[in-house]
C-alpha positions, 0 to 999 in steps of 0.5 A: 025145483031145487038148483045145485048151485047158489050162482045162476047164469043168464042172459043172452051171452052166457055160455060154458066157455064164456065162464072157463075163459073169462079172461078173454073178451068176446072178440078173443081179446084179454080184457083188461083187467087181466092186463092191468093183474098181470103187468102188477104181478110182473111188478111184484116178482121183480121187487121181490127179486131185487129184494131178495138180492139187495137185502139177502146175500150169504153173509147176512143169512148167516148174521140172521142164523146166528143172532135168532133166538133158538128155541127147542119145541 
């Protein structure tokens, strides 16, 4: 008998919302790995934020406008 699709569940604790909320534990709780993705995800907006304010302010675009190299495609 031929399967639609290549991933097979099994086992005891499979369930449909198991796999649309596998981010929570069985207890409700997120697990960690979703805590560790979510607090390195803050971390990366925040330095691009201050980067971004740091390295770009209205007089260094311009600098970075005018001294491109322009090429018409």
């Amino acid at each position: 008998m031929a399967q639609d699709s290549a991933i097979h569940w099994t086992g005891s604790n499979i369930s449909i919302d198991r796999i649309l909320n596998c981010a929570k534990k069985m207890n409700g709780q997120l697990c960690e790995a979703v805590i560790k993705r979510d607090k390195w995800v803050e971390h990366l907006k925040k330095k691009a934020e201050h980067t971004a304010k740091v390295t770009y302010n209205n007089e260094r675009a311009t600098t970075i406008l005018n001294t491109t190299y322009k090429t018409n495609k």
